[in-house]
C-alpha positions, 0 to 999 in steps of 0.5 A: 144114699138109697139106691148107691148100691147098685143094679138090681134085678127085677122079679117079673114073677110078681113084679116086685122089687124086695132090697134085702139087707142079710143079718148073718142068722139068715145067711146061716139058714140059707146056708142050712138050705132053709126053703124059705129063706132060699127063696126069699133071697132068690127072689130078692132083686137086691141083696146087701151083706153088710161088711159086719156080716161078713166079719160075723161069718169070718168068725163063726168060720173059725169055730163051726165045723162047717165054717169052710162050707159057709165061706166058700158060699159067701164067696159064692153069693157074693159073685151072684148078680144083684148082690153087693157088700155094704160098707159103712159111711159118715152117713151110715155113722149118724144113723148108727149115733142116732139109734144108739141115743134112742134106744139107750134113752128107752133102756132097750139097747141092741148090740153094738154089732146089730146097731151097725147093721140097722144103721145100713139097712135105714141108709140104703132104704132096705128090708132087714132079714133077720131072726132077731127079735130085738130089732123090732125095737127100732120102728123105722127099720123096716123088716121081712117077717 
């Protein structure tokens, strides 16, 4: 359900209110320290780390020399206010059920692992943030450039 995540924060700036969903190619440039990316996710009043990213970033930790440095900011990022873990739901799954039927019927299947990723971001009403070209194959997921 849009909106079950919780609080955001409200950028006065320019009066906006970007809810970002984080694939984990993003939180490695932020990790990089990327400008960019930094200050799209600064200014996010919300940002979701899906429970997938998490695992993701686990993983990666395992075989990075700078996995620690990455753990120890995702710890870090998520105490920040405004920023929240998205788990999956019954709901989460049909969207996911759903995807997986029109892109494999158009022959542009993504991997599973991205699949689940989308699925959240349509749950909850948020703007993916992703490097990934293959989401664009999904029209109803609406993404930060």
């Amino acid at each position: 359900m849009a909106g079950s995540l919780g609080q955001t924060r409200q950028d006065t700036s320019r009066g906006l209110e970007v809810r970002v969903l984080i694939d984990s190619n993003r939180f490695i440039d932020f990790c990089a320290g990327e400008a960019e990316v930094v200050e799209t996710l600064e200014q996010a009043s919300l940002l979701v780390v899906p429970f997938i990213v998490l695992a993701e970033i686990r993983v990666g930790a395992l075989s990075v020399k700078r996995g620690d440095a990455q753990v120890r900011l995702l710890g870090e990022l998520l105490q920040q206010p405004g920023v929240r873990v998205a788990h999956s739901t019954d709901t989460t799954a049909h969207h996911y059920a759903a995807l997986y039927k029109k892109l494999r019927k158009a022959g542009t299947p993504i991997p599973t692992n991205d699949l689940w990723i989308a699925a959240l971001a349509i749950e909850h009403s948020l703007l993916l943030y992703s490097r990934d070209a293959h989401f664009d194959r999904i029209p109803s997921l609406p993404r930060l450039a």
